[in-house]
PAZAPA-4460 file (N, C-alpha, C; in steps of 0.05 Angstrom, whole numbers, plus 32768, in hexadecimal, padded with zeros to 4 digits):
% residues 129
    n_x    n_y    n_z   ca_x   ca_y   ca_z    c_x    c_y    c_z   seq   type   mol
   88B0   87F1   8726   88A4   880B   871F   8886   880A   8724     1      X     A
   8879   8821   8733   885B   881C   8738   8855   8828   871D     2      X     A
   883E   8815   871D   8830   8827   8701   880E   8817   870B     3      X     A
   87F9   883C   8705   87E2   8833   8702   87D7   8832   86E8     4      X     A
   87C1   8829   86E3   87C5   882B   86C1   87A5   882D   86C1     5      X     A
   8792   883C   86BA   877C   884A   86B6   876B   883F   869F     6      X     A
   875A   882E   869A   874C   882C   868B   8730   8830   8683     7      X     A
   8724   882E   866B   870C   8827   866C   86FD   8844   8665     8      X     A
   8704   8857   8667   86F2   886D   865E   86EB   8873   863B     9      X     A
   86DB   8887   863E   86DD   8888   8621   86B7   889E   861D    10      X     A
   86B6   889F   8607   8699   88AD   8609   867B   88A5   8603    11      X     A
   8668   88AC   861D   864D   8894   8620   863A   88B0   861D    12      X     A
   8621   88A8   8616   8608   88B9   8616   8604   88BB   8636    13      X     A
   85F4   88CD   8636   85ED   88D8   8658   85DD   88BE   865F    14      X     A
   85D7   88B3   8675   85D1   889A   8680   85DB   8880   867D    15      X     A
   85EC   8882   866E   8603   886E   866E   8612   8859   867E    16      X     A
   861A   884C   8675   8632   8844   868B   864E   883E   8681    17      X     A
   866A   883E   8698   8681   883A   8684   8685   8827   86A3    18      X     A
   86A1   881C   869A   86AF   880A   86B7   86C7   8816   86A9    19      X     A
   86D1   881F   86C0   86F5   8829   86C1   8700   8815   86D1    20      X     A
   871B   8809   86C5   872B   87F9   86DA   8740   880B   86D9    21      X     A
   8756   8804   86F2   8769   8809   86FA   8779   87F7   8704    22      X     A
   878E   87F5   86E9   87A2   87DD   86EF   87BF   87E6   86FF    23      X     A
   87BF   87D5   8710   87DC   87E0   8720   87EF   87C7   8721    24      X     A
   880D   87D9   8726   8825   87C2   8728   883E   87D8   8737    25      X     A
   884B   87C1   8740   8864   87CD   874B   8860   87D2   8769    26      X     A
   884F   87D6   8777   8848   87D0   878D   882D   87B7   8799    27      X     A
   882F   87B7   87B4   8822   879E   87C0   87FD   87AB   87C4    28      X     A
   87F0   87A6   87B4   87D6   87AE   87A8   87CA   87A6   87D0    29      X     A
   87CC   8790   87D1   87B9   8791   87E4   87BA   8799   87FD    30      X     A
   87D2   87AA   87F9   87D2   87BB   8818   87C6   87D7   8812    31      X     A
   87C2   87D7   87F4   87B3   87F7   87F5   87A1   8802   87E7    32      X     A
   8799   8816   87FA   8780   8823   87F0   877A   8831   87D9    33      X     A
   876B   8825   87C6   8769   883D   87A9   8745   884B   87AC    34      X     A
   8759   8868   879E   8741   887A   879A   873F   8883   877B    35      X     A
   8727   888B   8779   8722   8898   875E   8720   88B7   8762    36      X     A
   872B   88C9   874F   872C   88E1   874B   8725   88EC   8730    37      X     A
   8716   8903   8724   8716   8910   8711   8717   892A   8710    38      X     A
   8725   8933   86F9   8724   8944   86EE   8718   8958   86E1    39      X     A
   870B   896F   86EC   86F4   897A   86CA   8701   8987   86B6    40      X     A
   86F6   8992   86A3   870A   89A1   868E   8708   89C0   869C    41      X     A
   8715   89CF   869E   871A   89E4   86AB   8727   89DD   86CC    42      X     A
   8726   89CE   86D8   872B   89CD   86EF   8747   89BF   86EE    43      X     A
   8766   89C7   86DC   876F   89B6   86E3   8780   89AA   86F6    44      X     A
   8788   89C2   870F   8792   89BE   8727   8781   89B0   873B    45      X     A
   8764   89AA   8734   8757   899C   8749   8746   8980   8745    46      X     A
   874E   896F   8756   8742   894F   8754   8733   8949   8761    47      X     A
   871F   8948   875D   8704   893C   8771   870A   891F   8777    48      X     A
   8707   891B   878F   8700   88FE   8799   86E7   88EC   8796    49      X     A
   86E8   88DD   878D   86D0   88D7   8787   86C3   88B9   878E    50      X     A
   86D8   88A7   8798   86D4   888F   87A1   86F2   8884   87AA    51      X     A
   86F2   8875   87BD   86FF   8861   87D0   86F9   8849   87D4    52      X     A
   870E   882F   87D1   870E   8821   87E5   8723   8817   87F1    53      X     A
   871F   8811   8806   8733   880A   8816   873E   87ED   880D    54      X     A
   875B   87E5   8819   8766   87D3   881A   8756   87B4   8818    55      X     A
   8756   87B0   8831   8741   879B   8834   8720   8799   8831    56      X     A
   871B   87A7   8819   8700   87AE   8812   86E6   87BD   8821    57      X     A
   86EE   87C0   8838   86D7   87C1   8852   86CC   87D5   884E    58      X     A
   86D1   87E4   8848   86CF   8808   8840   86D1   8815   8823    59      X     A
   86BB   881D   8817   86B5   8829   8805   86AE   8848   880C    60      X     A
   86BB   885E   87FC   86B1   8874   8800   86A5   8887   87E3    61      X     A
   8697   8893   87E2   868A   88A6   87D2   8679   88BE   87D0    62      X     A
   8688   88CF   87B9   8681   88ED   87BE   865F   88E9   87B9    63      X     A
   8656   8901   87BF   863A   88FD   87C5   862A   88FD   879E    64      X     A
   8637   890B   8794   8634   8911   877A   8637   88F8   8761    65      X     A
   8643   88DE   876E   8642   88CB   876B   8631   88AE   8776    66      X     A
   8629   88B0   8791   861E   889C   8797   8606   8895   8788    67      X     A
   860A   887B   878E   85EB   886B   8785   85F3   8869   8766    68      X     A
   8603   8872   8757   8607   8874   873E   8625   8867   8738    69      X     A
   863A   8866   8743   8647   8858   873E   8654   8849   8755    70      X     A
   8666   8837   8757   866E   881E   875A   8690   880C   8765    71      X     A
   86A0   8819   877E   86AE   880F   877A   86B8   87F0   8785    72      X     A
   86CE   87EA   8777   86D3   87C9   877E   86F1   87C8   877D    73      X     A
   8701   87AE   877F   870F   87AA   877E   871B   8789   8774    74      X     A
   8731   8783   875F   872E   8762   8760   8752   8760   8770    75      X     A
   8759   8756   8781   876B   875A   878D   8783   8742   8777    76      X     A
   8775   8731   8778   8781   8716   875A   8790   8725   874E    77      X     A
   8785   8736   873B   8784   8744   8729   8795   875C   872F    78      X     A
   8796   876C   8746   87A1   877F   8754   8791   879D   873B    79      X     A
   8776   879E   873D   876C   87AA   872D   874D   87B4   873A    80      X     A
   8752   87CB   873B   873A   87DE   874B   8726   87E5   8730    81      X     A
   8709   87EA   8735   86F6   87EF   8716   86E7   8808   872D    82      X     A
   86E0   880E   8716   86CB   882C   871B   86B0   881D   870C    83      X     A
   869D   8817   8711   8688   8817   86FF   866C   882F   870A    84      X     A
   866D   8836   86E8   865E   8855   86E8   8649   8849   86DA    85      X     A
   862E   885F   86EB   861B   8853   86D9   860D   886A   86DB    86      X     A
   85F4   886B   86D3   85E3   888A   86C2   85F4   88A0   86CB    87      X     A
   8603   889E   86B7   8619   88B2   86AA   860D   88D4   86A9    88      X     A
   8621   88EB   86B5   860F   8902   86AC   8625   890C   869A    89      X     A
   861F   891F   868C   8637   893B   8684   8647   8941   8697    90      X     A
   863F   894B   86B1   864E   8953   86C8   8667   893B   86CC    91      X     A
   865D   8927   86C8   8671   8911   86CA   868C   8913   86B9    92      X     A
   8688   8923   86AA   869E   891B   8693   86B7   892A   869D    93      X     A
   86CD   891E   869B   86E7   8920   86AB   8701   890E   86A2    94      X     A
   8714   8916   86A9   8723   8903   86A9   872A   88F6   86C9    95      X     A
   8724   88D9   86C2   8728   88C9   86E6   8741   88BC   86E2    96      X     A
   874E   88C2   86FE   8769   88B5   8705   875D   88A2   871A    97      X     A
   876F   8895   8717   876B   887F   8736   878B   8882   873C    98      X     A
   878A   8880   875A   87A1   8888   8773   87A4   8877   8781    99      X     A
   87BA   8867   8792   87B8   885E   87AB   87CD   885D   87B4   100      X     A
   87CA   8858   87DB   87DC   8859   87ED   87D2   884A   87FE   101      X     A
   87EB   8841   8813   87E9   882C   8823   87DF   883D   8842   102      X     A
   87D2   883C   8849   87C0   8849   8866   87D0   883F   8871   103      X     A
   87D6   8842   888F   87D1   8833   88A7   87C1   8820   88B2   104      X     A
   87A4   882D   88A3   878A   8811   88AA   8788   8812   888D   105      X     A
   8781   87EE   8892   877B   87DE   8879   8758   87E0   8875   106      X     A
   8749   87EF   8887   8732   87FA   8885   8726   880F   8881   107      X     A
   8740   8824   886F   873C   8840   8874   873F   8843   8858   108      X     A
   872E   8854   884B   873A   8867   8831   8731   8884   8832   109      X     A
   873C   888A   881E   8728   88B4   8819   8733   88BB   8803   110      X     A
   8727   88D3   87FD   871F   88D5   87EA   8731   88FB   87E7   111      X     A
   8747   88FB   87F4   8754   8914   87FC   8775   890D   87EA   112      X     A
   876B   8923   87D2   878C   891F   87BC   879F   8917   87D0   113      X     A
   87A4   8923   87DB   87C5   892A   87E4   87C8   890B   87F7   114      X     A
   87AF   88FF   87F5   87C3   88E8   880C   87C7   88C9   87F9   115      X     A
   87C5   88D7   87E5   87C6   88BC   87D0   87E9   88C2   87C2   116      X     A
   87F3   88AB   87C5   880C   88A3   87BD   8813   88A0   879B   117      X     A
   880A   8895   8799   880B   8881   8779   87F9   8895   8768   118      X     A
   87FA   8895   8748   87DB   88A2   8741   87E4   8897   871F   119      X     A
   87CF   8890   8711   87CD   8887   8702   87D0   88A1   86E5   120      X     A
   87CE   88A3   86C4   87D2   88B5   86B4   87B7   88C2   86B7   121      X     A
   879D   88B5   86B9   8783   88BC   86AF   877A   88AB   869C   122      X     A
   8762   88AE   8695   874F   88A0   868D   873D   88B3   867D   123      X     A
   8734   88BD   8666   871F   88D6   8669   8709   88C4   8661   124      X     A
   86EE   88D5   866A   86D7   88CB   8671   86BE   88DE   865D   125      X     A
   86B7   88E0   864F   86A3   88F7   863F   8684   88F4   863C   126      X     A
   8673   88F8   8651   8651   88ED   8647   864C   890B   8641   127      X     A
   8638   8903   8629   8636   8910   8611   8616   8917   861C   128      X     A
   8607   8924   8612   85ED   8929   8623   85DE   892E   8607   129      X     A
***
């Protein structure tokens, strides 16, 4: 059974930081690519993309509204992808899923719902301002 399993959120003051992991099982972690997605409150048919990486690490991607501010990684050991967030806004506050699927290239990820396979329950995320 795949299962992603979402951790680590919870509620920080504005400039903050949290680390979300994303624990996975049931499939072979290191052939695939995980992304991060959230949710806002009102928006709930739509998931922003918000970070990628690829398989074999080579490739990191991120929405613009995130860079320089948060952080993705991967421990392949572990079969466990982290988000680390740092100066936290209000705008941030969401619930984040993490997703993945096996590419074709082990160099490729994105950050586009529909091409992610797997997806985790959520995580909710709340900076308080």
């Amino acid at each position: 059974e795949v299962q992603l399993v979402e951790s680590g959120g919870g509620l920080v003051q504005t400039g903050g930081s949290l680390r979300l992991s994303c624990t996975t099982s049931g499939f072979t972690f290191v052939k695939h690519a995980v992304a991060w997605f959230r949710q806002v409150p009102g928006k709930e048919h739509e998931r922003e993309g918000i970070s990628c990486i690829s398989s074999d690490e080579s490739r990191t991607e991120y929405t613009d509204s995130v860079k320089g501010r948060f952080t993705i990684s991967r421990d392949n050991a572990k079969n466990t992808v982290y988000l680390q967030m740092s100066s936290l806004k209000p705008e941030d506050t969401a619930v984040y899923y993490c997703a993945a699927v096996e590419f074709y290239g082990k160099n490729y990820c994105g950050t586009y719902e529909l091409e992610y396979d797997y997806w985790g329950q959520g995580t909710q995320v709340t900076v308080s301002s």
